[in-house]
C-alpha positions in Angstrom: -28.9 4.3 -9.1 -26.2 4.1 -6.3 -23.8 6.8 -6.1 -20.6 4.7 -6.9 -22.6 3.9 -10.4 -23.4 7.6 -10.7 -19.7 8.5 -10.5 -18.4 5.6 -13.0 -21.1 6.5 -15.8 -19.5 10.4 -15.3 -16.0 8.9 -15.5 -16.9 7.0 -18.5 -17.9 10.2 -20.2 -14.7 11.8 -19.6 -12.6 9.5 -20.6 -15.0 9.6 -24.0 -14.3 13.3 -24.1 -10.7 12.9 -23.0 -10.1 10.6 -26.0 -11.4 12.8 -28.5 -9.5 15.7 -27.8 -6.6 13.5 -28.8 -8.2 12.0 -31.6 -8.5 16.0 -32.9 -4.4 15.8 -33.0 -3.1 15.1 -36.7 -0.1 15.5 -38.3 -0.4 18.8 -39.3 -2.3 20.2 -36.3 -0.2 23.2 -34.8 1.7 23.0 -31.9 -0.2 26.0 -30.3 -3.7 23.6 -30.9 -1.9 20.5 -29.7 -1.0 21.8 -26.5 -4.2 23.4 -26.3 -5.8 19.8 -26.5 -3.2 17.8 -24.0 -4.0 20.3 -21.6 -8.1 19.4 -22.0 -7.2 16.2 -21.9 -5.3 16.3 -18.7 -7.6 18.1 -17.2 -10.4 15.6 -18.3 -8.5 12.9 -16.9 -7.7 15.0 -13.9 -11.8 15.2 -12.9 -11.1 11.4 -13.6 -8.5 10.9 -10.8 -10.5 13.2 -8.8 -13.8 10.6 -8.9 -11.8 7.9 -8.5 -10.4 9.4 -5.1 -14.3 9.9 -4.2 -15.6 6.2 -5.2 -13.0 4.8 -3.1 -14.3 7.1 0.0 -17.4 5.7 -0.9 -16.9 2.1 -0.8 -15.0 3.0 1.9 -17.7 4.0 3.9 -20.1 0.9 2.1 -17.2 -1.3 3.8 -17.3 0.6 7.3 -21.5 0.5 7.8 -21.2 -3.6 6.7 -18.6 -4.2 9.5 -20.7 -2.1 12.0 -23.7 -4.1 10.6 -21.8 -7.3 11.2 -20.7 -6.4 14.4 -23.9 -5.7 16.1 -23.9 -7.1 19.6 -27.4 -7.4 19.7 -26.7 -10.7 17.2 -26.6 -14.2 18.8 -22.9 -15.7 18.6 -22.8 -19.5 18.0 -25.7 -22.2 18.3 -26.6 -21.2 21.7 -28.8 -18.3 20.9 -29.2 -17.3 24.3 -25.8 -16.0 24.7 -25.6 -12.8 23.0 -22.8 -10.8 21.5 -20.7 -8.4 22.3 -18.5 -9.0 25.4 -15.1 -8.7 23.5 -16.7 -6.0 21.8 -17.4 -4.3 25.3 -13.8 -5.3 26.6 -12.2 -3.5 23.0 -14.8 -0.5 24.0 -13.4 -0.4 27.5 -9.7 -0.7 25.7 -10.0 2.2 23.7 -11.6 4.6 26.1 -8.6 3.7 28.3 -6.9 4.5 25.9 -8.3 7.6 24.5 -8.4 8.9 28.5 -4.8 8.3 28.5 -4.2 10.7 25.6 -6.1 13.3 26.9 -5.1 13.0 30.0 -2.2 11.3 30.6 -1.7 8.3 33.2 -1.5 10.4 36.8 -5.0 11.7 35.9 -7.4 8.8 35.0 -9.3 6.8 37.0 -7.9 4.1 38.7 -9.5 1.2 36.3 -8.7 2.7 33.1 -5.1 3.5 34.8 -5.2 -0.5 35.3 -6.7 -1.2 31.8 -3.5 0.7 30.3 -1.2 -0.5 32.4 -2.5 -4.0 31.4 -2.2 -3.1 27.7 1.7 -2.3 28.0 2.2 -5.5 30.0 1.6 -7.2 27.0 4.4 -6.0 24.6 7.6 -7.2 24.5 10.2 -4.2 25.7 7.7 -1.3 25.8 7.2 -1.7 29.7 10.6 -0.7 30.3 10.7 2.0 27.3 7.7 3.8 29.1 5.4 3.3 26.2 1.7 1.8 25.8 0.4 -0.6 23.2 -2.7 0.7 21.3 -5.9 -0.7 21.4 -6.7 -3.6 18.5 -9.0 -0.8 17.1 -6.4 2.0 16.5 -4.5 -0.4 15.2 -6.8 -1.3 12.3 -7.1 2.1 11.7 -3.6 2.8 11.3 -3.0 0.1 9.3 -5.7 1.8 6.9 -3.8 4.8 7.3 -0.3 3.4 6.4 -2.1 1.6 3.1 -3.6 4.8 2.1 0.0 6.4 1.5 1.4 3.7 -1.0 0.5 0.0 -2.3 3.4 -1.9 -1.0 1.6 -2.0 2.4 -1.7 -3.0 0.7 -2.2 -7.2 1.2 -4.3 -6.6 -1.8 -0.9 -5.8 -3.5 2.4 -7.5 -1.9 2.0 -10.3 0.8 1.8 -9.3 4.3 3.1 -10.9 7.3 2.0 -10.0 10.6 4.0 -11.2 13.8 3.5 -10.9 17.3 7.2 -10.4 17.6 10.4 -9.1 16.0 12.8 -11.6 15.6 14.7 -12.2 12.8 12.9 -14.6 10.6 14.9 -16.8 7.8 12.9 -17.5 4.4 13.5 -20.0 1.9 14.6 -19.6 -1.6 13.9 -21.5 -4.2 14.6 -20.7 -8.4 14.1 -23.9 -10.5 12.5 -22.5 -13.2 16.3 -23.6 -16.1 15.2 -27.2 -14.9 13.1 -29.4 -16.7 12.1 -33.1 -16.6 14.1 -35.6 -19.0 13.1 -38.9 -21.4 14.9 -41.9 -20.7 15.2 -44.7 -21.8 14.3 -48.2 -20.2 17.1 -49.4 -17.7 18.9 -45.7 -17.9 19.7 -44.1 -14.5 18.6 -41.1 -14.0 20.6 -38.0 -14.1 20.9 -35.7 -10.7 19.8 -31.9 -11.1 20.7 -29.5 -7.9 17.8 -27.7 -6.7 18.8 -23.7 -6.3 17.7 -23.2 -2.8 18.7 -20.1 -0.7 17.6 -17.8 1.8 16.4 -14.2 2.2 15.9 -12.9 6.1 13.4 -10.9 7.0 14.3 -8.0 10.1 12.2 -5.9 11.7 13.7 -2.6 11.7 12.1 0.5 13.9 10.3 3.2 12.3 9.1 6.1 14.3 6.2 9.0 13.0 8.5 11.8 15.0 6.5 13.9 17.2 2.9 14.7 16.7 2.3 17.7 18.7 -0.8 18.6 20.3 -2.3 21.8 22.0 -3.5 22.1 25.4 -7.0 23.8 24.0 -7.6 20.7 21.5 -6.9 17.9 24.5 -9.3 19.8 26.6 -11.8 20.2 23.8 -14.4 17.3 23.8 -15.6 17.5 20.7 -11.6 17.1 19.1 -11.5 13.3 18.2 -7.5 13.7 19.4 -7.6 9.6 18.7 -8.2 10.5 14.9 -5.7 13.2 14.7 -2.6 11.3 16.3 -3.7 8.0 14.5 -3.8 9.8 11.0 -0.6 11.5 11.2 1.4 9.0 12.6 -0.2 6.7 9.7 1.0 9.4 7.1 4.1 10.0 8.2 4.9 6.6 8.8 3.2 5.0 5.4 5.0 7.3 3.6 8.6 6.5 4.0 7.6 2.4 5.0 6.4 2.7 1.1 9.5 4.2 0.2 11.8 1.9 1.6 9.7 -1.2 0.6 10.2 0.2 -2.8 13.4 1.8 -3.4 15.2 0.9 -0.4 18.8 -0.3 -0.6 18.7 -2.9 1.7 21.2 -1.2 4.0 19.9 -1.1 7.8 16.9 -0.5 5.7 14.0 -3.0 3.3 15.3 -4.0 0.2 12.4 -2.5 -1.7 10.6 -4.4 -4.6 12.1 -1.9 -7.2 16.4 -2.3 -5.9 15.6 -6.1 -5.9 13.7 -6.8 -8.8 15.9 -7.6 -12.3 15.9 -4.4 -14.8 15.5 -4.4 -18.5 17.8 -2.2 -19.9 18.5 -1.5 -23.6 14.7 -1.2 -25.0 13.8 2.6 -23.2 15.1 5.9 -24.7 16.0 8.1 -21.5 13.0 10.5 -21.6 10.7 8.7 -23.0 8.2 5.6 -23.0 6.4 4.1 -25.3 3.6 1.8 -26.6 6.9 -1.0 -27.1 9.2 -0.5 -23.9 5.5 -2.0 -22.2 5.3 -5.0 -24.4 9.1 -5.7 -23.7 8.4 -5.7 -19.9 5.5 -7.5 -20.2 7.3 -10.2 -21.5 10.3 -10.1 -19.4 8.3 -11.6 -16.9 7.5 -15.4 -17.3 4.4 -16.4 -18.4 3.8 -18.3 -15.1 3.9 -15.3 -13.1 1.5 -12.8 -15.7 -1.1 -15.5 -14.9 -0.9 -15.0 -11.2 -3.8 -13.4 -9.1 -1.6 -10.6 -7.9 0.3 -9.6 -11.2 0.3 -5.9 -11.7 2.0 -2.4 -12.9 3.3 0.0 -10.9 4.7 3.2 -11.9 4.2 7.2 -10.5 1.0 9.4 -11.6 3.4 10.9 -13.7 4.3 8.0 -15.9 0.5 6.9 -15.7 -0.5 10.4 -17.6 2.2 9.3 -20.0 0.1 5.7 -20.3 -2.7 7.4 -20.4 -2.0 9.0 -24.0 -0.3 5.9 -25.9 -2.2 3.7 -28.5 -0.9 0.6 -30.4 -0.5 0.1 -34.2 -4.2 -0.4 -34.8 -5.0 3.2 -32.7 -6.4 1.4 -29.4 -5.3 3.0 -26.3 -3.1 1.4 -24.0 -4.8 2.3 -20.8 -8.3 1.6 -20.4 -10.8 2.8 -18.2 -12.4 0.9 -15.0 -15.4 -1.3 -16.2 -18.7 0.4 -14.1 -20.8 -2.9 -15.6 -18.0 -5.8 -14.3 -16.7 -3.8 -11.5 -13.0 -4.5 -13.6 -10.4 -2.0 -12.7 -8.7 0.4 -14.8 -5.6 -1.5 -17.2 -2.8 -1.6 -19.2 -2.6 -4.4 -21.5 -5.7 -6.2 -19.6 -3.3 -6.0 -16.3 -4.3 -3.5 -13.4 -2.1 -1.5 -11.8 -1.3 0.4 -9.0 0.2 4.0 -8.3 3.4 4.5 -6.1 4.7 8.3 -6.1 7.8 6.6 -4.6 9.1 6.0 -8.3 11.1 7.2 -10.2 8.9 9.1 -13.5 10.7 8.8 -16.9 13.6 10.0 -17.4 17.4 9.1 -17.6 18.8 5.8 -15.9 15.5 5.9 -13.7 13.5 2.7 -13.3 9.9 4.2 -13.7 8.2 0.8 -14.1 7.9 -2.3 -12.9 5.3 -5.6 -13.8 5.0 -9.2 -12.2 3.8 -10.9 -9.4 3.8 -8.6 -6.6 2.3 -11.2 -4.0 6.5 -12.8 -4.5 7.4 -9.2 -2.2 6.4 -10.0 1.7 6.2 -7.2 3.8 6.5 -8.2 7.3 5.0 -6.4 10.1 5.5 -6.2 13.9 2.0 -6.3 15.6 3.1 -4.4 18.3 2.9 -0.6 18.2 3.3 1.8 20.9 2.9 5.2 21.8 4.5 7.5 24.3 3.0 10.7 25.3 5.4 13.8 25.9 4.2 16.0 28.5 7.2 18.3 30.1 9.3 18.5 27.2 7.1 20.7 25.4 5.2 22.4 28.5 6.9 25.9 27.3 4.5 25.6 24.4 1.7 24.5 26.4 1.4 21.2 23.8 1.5 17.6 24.6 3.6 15.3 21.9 2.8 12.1 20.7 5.5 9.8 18.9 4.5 6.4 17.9 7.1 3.3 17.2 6.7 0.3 14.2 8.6 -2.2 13.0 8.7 -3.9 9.4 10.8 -4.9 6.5 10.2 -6.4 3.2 12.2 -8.9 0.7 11.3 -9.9 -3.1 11.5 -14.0 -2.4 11.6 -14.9 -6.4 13.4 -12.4 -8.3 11.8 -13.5 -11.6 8.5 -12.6 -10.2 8.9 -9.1 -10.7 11.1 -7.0 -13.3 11.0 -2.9 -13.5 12.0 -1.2 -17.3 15.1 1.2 -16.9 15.4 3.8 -19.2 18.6 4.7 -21.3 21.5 6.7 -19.6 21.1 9.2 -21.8 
């Protein structure tokens, strides 16, 4: 038995136990027991969350060994099998420890061909020559992109669309909402009628985001066995993923994304201000066009908060509204046979606040600038006897089709 399998059959159970706590609660349980029994569930479904967290490390880690597998250089490239692989991967290997040398050390004290190898990488951006920073190696950068999808879904291609661009001009996108026109009958001889097609346009920027200053001590640069690549590349992935998920979800749209949540239509009217139930879903789910609920990427997407709200509804006939991930089909977890996905950049349930949203995510393009550069900070914090690191990215994000995606507000109060 694989250890993903092992940790699916235990998060079967608890969600078994989980749901029989609750099915303990009757009418005339007392409050004293049913709080006792919410808190076992919660905690139940807390071990849940907690597993979940560990299968992804481990297919993780099942997707890292069958890229290193894959990328083996002792493997013929190509249909002449006498020319073996890896010469790029040798250039990339040369790249990065270039490029890890220049964090350690700084520029004035490399050796002269990794000094060139660097020097090489900034070339190649536009603006960072002059700005005194360097480009990062293709591998750090497909490590911070992991990074910056770890710390929300809108920066996931499995969730919105992605764009990636070499550069960061302004890039106009076409608009198109058809959907209140319909073909016609006519009748033999009869002219046909003219219908306007609603095109517009939506541009997509590239505005500059920065992680701030990573700061690093003198003993840990010096220290061999520190993989200082890991620790600037994770915290500049946090910091950064964090409020690129924020924007491309609540954002306003001023010098800023327009995030998916400000753009997207709300349905107002069917939620009470504090609470959600079982109903305000199937409303929302049916806001959306049927078109769009049968496309690949359709989804929820709420906070952890509203999810342990999910978590304890059930329809007229008792079933629950949430149900578990599927160990046997590989199925992810669902509400109303959709998946969905957490953002903590939500709003939770509560007065005015949009705390859902359902459709066609994939209609939400996230653009991103390729280019990312780092400069190291040497003198300005020598008093501390710490080199800083601060890293520059550019993205922005649009909804395209506005009936793709709608978001349930609650009641003012």
């Amino acid at each position: 038995m694989s250890k993903i399998t092992e940790l699916r059959e235990k998060q079967q159970k608890l969600v078994a136990d989980a749901r029989a706590l609750l099915a303990d609660i009757k009418d005339d349980t007392a409050e004293a027991r049913v709080a006792e029994l919410e808190t076992q569930h919660d905690a139940a479904m807390a071990e849940y969350d907690r597993l979940e967290a560990r299968i992804k490390r481990e297919e993780g880690l099942e997707e890292r060994e069958r890229e290193l597998n894959a990328a083996d250089e002792r493997r013929p490239i190509g249909e002449d099998r006498s020319v073996q692989g890896g010469r790029q991967e040798n250039l990339d290997e040369a790249r990065a420890t270039a490029f890890r040398s220049y964090l350690r050390h700084g520029l004035e004290d490399m050796p002269a061909e990794q000094r060139k190898i660097v020097r090489e990488m900034r070339a190649q951006g536009v603006g960072t020559d002059s700005k005194g920073g360097y480009l990062v190696p293709e591998g750090f950068m497909a490590e911070l992109v992991k990074s910056l999808k770890a710390w929300g879904p809108m920066l996931d291609p499995g969730v919105t669309r992605v764009l990636t661009t070499t550069s960061g001009n302004s890039i106009p996108w076409p608009t198109m909402d058809d959907t209140s026109n319909e073909g016609s009958l006519i009748g033999e001889n009869t002219q046909v009628s003219e219908s306007e097609v609603a095109f517009g346009t939506k541009t997509l920027e590239a505005y500059k985001y920065t992680s701030g200053v990573v700061l690093v001590s003198a003993e840990l640069l010096q220290d061999s066995a520190i993989d200082v690549e890991q620790t600037v590349r994770s915290t500049m992935g946090e910091r950064i993923g964090r409020i690129g998920n924020r924007h491309l979800t609540v954002g306003d749209g001023s010098a800023k994304p327009t995030g998916i949540v400000t753009a997207a239509t709300a349905l107002t009217g069917v939620a009470a201000a504090a609470a959600i139930t079982f109903d305000n879903l199937i409303d929302l789910f049916h806001a959306v066009d049927p078109a769009y609920r049968d496309d690949p990427s359709v989804r929820w997407m709420f906070n952890d908060g509203t999810l342990k709200s999910l978590r304890k509804l059930r329809d007229a006939e008792d079933r629950y509204v949430w149900q578990p991930a599927d160990m046997r089909t590989g199925a992810p977890a669902t509400i109303l046979d959709k998946p969905y996905s957490i953002n903590q950049a939500m709003a939770g349930v509560g007065a005015s606040n949009k705390s859902v949203a359902f459709g066609a995510f994939n209609r939400y393009v996230v653009r991103m600038v390729r280019e990312f550069a780092i400069r190291r900070l040497v003198e300005r914090y020598a008093d501390f006897d710490q080199t800083g690191f601060i890293g520059f990215t550019r993205l922005d994000g649009e909804l395209l089709d506005v009936a793709a995606v709608k978001t349930l507000q609650h009641a003012a109060s």
